[in-house]
C-alpha positions in Angstrom: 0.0 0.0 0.0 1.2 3.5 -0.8 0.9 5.1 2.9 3.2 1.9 4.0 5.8 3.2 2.1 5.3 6.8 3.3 5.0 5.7 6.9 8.3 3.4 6.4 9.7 6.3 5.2 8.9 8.6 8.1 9.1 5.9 10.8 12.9 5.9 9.3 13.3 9.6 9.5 11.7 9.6 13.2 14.0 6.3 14.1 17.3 8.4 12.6 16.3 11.0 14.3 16.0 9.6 18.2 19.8 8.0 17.3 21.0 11.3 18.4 19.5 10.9 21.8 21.4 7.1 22.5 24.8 7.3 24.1 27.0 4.8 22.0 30.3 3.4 23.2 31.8 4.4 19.2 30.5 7.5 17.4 30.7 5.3 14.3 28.0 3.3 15.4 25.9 6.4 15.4 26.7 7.2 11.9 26.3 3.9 10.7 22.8 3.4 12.3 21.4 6.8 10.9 23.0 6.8 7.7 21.3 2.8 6.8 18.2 3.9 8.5 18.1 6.8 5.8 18.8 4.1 3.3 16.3 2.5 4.1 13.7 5.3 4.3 14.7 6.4 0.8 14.7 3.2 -1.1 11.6 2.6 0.1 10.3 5.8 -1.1 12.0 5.4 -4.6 10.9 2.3 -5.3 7.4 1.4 -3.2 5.8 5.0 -3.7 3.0 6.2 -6.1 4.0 6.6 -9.3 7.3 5.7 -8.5 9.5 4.9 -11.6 11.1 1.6 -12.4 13.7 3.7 -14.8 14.7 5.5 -11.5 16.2 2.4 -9.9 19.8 2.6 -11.2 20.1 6.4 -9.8 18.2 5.5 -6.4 20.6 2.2 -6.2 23.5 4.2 -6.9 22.4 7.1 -4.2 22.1 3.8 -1.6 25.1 3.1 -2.5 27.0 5.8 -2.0 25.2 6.4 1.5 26.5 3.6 2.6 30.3 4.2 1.6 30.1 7.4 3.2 29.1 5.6 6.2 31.6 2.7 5.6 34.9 4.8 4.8 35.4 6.2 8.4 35.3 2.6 9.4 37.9 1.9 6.8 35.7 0.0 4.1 34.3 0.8 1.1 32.1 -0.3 -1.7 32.9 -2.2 -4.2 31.4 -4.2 -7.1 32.0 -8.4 -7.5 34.8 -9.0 -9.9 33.5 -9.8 -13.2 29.9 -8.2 -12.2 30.6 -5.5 -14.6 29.2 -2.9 -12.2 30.4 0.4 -11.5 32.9 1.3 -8.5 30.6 3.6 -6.5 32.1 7.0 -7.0 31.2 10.7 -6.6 31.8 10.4 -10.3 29.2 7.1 -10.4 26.0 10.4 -10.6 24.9 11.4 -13.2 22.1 13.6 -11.8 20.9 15.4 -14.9 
């Protein structure tokens, strides 16, 4: 149903937002936590929303993606495609946003 999505979407926003209140041992953890719970929210919006656009997928993937290096790189990991997959390595220079 389309309000799930929009309630996921918020629930994840609300949930990210209440992260800031928690007293972790590692500041990473923080990070981590809000930046897949805003993963999550956004995907689902993308992809479960009214109208929402299967030719969209490959930007929203990509946008996931790079959410989660960004999250990932303090930690010292990254990203990367399978060997042979033929995907992209997940860039700033992956987006094309026009």
């Amino acid at each position: 149903m389309p309000e799930d999505a929009e309630r996921l979407n918020r629930d994840c926003f609300e949930l990210s937002r209440r992260i800031a209140g928690l007293d972790f041992c590692v500041p990473e953890a923080a990070t981590l936590v809000r930046t897949l719970l805003r993963v999550v929210g956004r995907v689902v919006i993308e992809a479960c929303a009214p109208g929402a656009d299967p030719q969209a997928w490959p930007a929203t993937e990509l946008m996931a993606l790079r959410w989660v290096q960004e999250a990932l790189e303090p930690l010292g990991y990254r990203v990367s495609p399978l060997p042979g997959s033929g995907r992209p390595e997940v860039t700033p220079e992956t987006f094309d946003w026009s």
